[in-house]
N, CA, C and O atoms as CSV, one atom per row, in Angstrom:
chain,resi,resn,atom,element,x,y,z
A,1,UNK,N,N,93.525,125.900,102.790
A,1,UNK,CA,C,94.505,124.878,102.477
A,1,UNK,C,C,93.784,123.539,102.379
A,1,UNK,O,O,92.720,123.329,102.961
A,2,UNK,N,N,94.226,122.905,101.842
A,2,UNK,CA,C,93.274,121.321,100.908
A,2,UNK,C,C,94.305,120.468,101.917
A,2,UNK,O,O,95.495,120.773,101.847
A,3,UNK,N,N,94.012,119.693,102.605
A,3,UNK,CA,C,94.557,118.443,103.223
A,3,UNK,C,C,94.877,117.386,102.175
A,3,UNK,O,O,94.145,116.967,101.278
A,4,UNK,N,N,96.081,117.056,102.469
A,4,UNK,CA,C,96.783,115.700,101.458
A,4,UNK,C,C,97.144,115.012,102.167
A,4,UNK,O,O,98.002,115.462,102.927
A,5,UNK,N,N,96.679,113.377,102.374
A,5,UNK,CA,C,97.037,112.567,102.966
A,5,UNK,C,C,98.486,111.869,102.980
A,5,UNK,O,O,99.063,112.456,102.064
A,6,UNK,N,N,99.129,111.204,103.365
A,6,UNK,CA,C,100.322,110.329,103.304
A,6,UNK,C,C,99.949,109.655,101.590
A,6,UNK,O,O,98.889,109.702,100.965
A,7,UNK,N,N,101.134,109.120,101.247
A,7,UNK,CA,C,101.191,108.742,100.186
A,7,UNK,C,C,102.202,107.247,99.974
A,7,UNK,O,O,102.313,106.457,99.037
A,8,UNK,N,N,102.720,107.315,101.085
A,8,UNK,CA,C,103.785,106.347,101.876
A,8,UNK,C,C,105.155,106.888,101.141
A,8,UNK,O,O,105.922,105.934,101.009
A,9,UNK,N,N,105.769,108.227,100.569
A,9,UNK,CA,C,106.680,108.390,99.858
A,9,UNK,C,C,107.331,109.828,100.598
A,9,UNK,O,O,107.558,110.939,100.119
A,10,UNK,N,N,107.527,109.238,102.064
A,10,UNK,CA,C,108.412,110.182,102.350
A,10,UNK,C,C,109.431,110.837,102.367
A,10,UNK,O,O,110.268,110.390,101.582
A,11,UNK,N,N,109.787,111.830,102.990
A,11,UNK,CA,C,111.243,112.233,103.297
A,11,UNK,C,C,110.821,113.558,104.077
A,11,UNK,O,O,109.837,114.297,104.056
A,12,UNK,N,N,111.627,113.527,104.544
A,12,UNK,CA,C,112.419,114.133,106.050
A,12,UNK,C,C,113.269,114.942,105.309
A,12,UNK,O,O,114.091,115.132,106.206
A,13,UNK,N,N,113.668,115.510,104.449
A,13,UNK,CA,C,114.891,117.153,104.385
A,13,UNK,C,C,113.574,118.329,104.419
A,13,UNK,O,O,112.361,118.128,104.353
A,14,UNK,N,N,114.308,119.560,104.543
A,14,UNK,CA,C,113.688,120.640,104.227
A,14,UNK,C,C,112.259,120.853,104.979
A,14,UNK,O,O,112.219,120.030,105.894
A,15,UNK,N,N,111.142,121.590,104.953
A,15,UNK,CA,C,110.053,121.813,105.760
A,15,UNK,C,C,109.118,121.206,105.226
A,15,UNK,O,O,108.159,121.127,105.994
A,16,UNK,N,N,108.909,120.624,104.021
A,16,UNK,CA,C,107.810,119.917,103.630
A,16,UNK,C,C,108.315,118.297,102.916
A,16,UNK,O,O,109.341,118.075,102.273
A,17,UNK,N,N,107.283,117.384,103.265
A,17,UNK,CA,C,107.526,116.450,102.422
A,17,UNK,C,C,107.241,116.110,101.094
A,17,UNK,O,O,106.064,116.241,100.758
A,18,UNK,N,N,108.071,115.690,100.228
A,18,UNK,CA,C,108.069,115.717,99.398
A,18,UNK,C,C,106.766,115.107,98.476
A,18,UNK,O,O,106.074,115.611,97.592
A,19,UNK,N,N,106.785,113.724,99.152
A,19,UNK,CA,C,105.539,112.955,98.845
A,19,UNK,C,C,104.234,113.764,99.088
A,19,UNK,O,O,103.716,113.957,97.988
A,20,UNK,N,N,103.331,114.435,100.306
A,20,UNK,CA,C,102.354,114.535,100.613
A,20,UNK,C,C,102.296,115.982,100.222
A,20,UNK,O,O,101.453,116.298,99.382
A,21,UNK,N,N,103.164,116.990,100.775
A,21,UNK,CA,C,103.745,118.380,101.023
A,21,UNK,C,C,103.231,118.952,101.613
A,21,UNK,O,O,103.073,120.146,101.358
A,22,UNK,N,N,102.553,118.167,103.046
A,22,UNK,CA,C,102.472,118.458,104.173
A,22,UNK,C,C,103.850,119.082,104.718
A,22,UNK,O,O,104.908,118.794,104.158
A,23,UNK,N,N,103.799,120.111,106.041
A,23,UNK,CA,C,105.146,120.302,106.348
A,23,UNK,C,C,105.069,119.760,107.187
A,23,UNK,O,O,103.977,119.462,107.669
A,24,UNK,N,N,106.213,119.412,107.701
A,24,UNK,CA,C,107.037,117.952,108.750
A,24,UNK,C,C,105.776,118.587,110.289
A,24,UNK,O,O,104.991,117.794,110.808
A,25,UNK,N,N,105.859,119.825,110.661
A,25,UNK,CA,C,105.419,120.019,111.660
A,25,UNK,C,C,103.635,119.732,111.481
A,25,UNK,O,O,102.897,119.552,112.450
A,26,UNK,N,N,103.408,119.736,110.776
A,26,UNK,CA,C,101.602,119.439,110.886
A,26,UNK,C,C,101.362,117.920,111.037
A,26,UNK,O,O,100.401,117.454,111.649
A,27,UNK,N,N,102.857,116.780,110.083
A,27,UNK,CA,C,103.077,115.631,109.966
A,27,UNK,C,C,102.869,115.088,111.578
A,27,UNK,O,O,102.110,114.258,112.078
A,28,UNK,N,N,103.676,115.765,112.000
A,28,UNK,CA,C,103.994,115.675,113.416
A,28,UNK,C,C,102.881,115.618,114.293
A,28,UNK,O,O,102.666,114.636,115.003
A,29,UNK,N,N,101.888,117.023,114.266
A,29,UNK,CA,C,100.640,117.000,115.276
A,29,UNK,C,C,99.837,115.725,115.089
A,29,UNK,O,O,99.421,114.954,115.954
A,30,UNK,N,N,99.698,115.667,113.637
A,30,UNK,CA,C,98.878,114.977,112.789
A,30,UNK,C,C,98.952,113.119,113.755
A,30,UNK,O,O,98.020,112.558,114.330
A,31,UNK,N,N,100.397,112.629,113.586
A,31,UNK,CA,C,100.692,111.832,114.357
A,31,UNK,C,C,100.560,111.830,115.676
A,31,UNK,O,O,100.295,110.790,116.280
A,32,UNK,N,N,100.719,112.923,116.245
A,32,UNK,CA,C,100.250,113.257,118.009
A,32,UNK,C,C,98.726,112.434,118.568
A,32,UNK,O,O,98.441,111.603,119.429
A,33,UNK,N,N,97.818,113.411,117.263
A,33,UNK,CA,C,96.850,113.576,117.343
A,33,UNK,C,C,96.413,111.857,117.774
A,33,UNK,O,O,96.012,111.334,118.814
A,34,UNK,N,N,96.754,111.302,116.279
A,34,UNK,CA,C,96.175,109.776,116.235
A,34,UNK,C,C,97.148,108.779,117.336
A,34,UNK,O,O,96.811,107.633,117.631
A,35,UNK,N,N,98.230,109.360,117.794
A,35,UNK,CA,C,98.662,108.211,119.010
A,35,UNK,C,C,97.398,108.253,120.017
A,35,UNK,O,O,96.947,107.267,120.601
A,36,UNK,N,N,96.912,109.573,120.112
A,36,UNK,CA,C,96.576,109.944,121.096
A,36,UNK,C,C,94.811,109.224,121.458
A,36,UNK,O,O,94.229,109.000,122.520
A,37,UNK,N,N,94.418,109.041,120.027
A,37,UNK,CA,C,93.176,108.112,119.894
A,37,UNK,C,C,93.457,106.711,120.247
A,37,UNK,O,O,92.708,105.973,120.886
A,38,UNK,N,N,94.761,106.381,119.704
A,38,UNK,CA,C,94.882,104.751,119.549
A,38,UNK,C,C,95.341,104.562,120.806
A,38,UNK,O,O,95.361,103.431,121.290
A,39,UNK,N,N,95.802,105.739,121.545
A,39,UNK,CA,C,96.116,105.062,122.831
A,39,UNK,C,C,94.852,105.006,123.893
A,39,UNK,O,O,94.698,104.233,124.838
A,40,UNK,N,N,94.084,105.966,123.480
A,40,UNK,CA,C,92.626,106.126,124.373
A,40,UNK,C,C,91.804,104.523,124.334
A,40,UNK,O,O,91.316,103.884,125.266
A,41,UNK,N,N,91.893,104.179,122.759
A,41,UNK,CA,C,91.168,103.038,122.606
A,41,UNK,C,C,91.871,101.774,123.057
A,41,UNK,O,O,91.240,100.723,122.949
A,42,UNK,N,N,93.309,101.741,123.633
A,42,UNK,CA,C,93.659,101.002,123.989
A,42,UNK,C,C,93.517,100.692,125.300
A,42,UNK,O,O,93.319,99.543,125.696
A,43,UNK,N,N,93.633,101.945,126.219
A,43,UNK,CA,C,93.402,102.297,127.133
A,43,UNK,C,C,91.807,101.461,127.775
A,43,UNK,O,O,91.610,100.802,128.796
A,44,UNK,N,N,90.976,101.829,126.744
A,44,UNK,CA,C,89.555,101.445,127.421
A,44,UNK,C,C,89.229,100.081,126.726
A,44,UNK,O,O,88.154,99.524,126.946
A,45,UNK,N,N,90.056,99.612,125.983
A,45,UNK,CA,C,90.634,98.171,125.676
A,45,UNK,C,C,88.447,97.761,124.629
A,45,UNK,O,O,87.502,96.977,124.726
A,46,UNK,N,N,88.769,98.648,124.033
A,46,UNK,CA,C,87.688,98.641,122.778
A,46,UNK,C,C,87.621,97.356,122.314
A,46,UNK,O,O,88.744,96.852,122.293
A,47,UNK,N,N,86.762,96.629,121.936
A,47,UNK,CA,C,86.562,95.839,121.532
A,47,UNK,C,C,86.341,96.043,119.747
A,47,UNK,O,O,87.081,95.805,118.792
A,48,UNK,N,N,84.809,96.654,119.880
A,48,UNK,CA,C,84.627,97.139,118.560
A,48,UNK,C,C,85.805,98.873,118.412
A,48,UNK,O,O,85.602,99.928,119.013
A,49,UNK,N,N,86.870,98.583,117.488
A,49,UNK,CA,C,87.359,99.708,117.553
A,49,UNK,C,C,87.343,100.404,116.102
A,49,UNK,O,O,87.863,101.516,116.011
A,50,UNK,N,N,86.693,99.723,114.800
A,50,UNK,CA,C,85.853,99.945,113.686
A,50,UNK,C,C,84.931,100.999,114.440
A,50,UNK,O,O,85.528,102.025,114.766
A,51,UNK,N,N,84.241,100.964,114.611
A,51,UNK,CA,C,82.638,101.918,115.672
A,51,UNK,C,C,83.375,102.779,116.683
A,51,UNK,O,O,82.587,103.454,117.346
A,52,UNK,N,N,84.235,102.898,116.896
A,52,UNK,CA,C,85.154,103.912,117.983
A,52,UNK,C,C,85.743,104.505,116.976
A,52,UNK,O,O,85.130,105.562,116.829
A,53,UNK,N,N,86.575,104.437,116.200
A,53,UNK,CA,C,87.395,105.328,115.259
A,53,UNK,C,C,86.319,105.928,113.918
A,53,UNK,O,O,86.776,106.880,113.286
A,54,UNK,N,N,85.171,105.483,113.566
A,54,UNK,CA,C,84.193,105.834,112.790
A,54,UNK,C,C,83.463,106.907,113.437
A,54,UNK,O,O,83.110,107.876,112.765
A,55,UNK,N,N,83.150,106.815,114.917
A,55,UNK,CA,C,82.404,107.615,115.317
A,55,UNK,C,C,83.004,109.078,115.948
A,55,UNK,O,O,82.511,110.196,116.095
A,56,UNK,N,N,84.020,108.616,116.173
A,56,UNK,CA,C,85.388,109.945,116.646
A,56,UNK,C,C,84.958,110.894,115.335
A,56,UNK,O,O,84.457,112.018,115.306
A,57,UNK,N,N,85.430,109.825,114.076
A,57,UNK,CA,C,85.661,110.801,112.587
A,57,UNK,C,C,84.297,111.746,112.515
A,57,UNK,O,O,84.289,112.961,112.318
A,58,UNK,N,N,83.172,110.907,112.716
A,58,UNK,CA,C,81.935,111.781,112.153
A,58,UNK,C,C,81.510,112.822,113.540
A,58,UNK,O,O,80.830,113.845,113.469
A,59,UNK,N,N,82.097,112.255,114.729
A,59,UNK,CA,C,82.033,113.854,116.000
A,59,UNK,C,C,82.712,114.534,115.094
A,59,UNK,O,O,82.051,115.291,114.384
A,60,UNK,N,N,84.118,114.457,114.886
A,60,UNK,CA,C,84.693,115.736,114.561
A,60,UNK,C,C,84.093,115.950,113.301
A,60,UNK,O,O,83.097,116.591,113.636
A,61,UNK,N,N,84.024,115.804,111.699
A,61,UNK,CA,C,83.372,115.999,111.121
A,61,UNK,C,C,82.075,117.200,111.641
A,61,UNK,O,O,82.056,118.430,111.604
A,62,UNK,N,N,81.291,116.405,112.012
A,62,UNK,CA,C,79.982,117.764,112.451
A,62,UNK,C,C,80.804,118.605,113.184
A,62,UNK,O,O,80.872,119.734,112.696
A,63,UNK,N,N,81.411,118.442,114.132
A,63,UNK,CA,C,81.882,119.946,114.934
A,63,UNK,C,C,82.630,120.801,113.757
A,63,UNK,O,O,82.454,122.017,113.682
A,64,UNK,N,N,83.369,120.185,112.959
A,64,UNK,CA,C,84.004,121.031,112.058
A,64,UNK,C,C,83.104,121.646,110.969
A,64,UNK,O,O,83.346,122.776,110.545
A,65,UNK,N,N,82.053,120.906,110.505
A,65,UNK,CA,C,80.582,121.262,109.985
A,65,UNK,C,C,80.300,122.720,110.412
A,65,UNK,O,O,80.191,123.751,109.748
A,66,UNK,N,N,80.206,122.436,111.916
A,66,UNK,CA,C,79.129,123.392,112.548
A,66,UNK,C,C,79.549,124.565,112.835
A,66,UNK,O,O,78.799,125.531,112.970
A,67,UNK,N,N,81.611,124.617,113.034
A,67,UNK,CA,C,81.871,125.535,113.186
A,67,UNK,C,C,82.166,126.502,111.705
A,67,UNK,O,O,82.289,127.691,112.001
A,68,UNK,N,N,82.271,126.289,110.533
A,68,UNK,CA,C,82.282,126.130,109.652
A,68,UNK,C,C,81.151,127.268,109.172
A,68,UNK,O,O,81.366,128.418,108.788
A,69,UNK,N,N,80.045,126.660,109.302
A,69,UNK,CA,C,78.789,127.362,109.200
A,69,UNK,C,C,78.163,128.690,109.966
A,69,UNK,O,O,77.283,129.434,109.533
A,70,UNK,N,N,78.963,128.785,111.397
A,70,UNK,CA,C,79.018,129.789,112.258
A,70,UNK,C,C,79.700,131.154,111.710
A,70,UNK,O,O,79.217,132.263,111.936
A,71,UNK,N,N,80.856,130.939,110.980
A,71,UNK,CA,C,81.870,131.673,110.387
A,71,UNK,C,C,80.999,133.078,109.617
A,71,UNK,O,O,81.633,133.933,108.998
């Protein structure tokens, strides 16, 4: 499955959105996921948070790389 980002053209009926066609429930983790950073970085009250959210992306990136390649 190909990841499609937001598009800012939502809606809420039925299991997928219309705009992205993500379904509402991945929408959902998806949002979990990133409270869950922005609250970490708030938490440890980041200064540089450019270099905190860049470097999160490229950890996960390689882990997803690496597991990827294991397969």
């Amino acid at each position: 499955m190909k990841f499609s980002p937001c598009i800012d053209k939502c809606t809420y009926e039925g299991t997928h959105c219309e705009g992205c066609g993500r379904t509402h429930v991945e929408i959902a983790a998806t949002k979990k996921i990133v409270m869950a950073i922005v609250n970490f970085a708030q938490e440890q009250e980041y200064e540089n948070i450019d270099d905190f959210v860049n470097a999160v992306g490229q950890s996960a990136l390689k882990k997803l790389n690496k597991a990827a390649a294991e397969k």
